[in-house]
N, C-alpha and C positions, 0 to 999 in steps of 0.2 A: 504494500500500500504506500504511496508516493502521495505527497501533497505539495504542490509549487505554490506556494505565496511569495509574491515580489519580488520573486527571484531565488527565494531560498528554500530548497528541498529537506522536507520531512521524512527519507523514506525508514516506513512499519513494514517489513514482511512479516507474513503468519507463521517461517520457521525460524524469527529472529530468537535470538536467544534472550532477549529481554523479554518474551512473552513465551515461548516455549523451555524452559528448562528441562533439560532430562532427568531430573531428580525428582520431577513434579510430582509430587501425591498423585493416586489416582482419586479420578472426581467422584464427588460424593452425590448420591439419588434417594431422594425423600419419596417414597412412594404412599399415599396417604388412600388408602381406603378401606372400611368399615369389614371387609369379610375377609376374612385370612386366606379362604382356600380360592380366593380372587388374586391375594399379594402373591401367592407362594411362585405359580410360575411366571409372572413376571419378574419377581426374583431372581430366581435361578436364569431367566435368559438374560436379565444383567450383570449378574455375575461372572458369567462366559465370559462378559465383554471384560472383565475386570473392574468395573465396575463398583465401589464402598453403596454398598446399600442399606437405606433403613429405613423402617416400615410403621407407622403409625395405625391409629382408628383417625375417622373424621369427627371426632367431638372438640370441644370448647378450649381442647388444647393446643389444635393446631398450631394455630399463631405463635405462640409460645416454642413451639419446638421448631418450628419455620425459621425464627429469628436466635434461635437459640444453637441449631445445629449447620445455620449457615449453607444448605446443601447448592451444590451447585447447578443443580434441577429439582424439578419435583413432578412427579408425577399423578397427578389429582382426578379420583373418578368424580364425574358431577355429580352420582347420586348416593349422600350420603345420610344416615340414617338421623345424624341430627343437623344437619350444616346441608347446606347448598353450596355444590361446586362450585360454579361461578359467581357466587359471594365472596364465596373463600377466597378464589383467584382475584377479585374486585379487588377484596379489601388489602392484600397482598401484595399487588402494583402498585396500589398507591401508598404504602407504609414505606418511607423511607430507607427503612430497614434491610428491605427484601423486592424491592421495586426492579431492581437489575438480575432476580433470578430467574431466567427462564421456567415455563410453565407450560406442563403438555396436558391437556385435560382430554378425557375419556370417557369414552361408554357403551354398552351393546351395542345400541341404535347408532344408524348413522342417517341427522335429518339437518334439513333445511335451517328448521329454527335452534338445531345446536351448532351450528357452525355460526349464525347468527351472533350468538350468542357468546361464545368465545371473540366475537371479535369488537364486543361491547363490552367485554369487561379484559379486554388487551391480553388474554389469551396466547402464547408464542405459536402452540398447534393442536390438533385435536386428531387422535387415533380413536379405531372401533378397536372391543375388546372378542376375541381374544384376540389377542397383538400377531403381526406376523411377526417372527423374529429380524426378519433382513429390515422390513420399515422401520421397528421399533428402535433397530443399531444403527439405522442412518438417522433416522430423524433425533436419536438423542446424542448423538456423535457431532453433528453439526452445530447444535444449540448452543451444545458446552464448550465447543471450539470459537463459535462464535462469542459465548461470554469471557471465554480467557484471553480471544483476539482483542476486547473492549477493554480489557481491564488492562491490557498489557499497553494497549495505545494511551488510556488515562496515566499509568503511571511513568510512561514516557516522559507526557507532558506535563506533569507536575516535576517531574526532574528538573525537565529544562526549564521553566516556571521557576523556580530554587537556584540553581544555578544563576539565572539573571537577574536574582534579588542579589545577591552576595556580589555579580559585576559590581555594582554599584557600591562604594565606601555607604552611603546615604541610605542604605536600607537596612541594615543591622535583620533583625528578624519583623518583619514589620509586617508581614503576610501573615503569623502564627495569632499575630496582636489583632488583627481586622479577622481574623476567620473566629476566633473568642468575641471581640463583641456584634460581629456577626449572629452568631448564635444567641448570645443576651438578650441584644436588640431585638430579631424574631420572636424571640418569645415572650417579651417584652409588645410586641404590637401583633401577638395573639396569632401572625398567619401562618399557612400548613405547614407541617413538617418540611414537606417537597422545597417549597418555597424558600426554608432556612437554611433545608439543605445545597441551596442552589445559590445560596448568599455566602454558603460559607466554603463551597468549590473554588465559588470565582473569587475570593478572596485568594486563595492559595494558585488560580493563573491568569487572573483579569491582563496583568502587564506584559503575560508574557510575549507579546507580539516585538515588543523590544529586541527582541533577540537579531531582530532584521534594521536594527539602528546600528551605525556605526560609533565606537566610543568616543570619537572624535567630536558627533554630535551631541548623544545622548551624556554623555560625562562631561560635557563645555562649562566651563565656568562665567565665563562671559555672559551677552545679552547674544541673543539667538537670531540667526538673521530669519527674514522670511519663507524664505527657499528650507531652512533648517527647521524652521518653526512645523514647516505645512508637510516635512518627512517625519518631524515627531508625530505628529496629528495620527499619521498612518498605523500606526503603535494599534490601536484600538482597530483596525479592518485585519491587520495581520492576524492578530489573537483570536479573532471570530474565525479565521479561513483555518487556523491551527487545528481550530476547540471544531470544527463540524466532526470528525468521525465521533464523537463522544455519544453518540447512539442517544440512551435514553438520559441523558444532562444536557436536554436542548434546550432549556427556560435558564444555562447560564450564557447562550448566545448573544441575548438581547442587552446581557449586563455588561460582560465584558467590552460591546460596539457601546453602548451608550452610556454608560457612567461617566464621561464628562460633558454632557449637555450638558444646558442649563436653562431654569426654567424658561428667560425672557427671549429663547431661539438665540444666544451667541455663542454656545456651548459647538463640540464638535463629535463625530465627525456630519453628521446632517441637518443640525443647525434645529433641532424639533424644539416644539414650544410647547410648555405647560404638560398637560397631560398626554400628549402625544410622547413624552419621554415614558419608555414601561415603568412601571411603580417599582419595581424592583432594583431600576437602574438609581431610580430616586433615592430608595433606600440605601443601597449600597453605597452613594455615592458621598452622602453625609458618614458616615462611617470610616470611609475610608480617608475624609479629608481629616477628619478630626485626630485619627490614630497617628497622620501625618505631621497635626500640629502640634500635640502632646509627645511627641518623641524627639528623643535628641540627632542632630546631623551637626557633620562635622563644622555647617556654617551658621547654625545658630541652636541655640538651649532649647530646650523643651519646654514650649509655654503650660501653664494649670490647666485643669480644663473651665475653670472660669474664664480665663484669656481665650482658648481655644472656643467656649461656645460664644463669647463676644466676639468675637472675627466670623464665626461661621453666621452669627446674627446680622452681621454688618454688611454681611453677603449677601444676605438675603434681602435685605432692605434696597441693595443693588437689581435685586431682579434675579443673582447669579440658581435660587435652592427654592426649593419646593417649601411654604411656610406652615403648609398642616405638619407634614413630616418633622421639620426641624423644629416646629414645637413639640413634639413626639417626645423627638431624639433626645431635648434639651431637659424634658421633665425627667426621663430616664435614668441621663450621667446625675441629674440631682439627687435621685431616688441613690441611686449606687455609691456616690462621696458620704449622703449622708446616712447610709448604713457603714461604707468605710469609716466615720469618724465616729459612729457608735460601735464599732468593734475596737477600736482603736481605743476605747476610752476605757472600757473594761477592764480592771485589774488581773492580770495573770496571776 
């Protein structure tokens, strides 16, 4: 897998060895349904494959053991004697937890409205039981190829993500610092899990499109010319064209491109005004200036966050931030100093 952005080639093969190790564990299969003498030869024809198997009922536990055992698939009948398969599968994609594990759901019947239906609740594929064994080895061979091909392309790019924080003298750890109140702040303004989680990815490769700045420009100390200014800019297109194979972390696309708009359309790189900026980039985007201005660089001290919400306030009154949000954000650091200086006050 090759990706050209502006010149600079990403190539991922699927037998690099950053994503195939030969030491790899064999992959592990959750197979979840209520009748044993259903599990058993399924079983036994994943095990031929070599296959780490393990076998549940469809009750109240699911979940729990889903997010617990981590499996690298699951194999789910739809009809189970307390749970609904494609519930299960629903609730399953969309839990941050387990949203990236492939899911084969199953059942005698092979109809119209259960194919439907797997692909309403994102479903990866649906066999009839009894399985044939050549189907059931290609179609779970591919899946979990395909999920170690995703993971192994993810933790590429958080490499190089990492790496191009540390280019920089000016960045000390300052990805680890936005991906914590990343998290805070989500759950601080109540929304999805998906959503926190997608705040708190692009925390960790929002810049990495930098990779394609030369240090010449990107490490200038100087004032930046125009021609320098309008290739920094690019920094945010590169990182988007990086982050697409990222399969199901597509709602960190929209963050990484537009986290420096700004609300009155002078922001870049497409100039959006007010709400046309995604709310997420909004988010993200107070957060990250703030971890900016409370941290130390080599060319000035790390302002309080008093100072830091005063500047970001001052901004706002510019036109530059979204004013529901950064009233949000500002009642939040409050909420958080002054639970810090009530812990702080506490005798040990």
């Amino acid at each position: 897998m090759i990706n050209q952005v502006f010149g600079l080639s990403l190539s991922i093969e699927p037998n690099s060895p950053v994503i195939n190790k030969r030491n790899q564990a064999p992959a592990k299969i959750l197979i979840i349904d209520d009748r044993p003498y259903s599990r058993m030869p399924t079983r036994d024809l994943l095990l031929l494959d070599g296959y780490e198997v393990l076998e549940i009922d469809g009750d109240n536990s699911v979940f729990e053991s889903v997010i617990t055992h981590q499996p690298d698939l699951v194999l789910l009948d739809v009809i189970l004697s307390e749970l609904d398969g494609f519930e299960v599968c629903k609730l399953l994609k969309q839990d941050h937890r387990t949203s990236q594990i492939p899911i084969i759901l199953a059942a005698v019947a092979d109809t119209r409205e259960y194919r439907r239906k797997v692909r309403e609740v994102d479903g990866d594929d649906f066999l009839t039981k009894p399985f044939d064994r050549f189907q059931l080895s290609t179609r779970v061979k591919s899946l979990i190829d395909q999920k170690r091909l995703k993971e192994g392309v993810e933790q590429v790019l958080v490499d190089i993500a990492k790496v191009m924080e540390y280019r920089s003298p000016d960045s000390g750890n300052s990805s680890i610092k936005v991906a914590s109140l990343a998290r805070s702040f989500g759950e601080y303004l109540q929304i999805s899990p998906r959503a926190i989680e997608s705040l708190v990815f692009a925390a960790r490769v929002h810049d990495i499109g930098e990779v394609a700045i030369p240090d010449a420009i990107l490490l200038k100390k100087g004032e930046l010319t125009k021609e320098e200014r309008e290739l920094i800019h690019q920094h945010v297109l590169i990182g988007e064209k990086l982050c697409q194979p990222l399969g199901n972390r597509q709602d960190v696309l929209p963050i990484i491109r537009h986290h420096h708009e700004r609300w009155d359309g002078s922001g870049y790189p497409d100039g959006l005004v007010g709400n046309q900026i995604p709310k997420l980039a909004h988010i993200f985007q107070i957060f990250d200036i703030y971890t900016a201005l409370t941290s130390e660089r080599p060319h000035k001290k790390a302002y309080s966050p008093t100072q830091a919400l005063e500047i970001i306030s001052e901004e706002t009154n510019k036109g530059w931030r979204n004013p529901e949000i950064v009233k949000q954000f500002t009642s939040f650091i409050r909420a958080l100093e002054e639970k810090k200086q009530f812990q702080d006050s506490i005798p040990i």
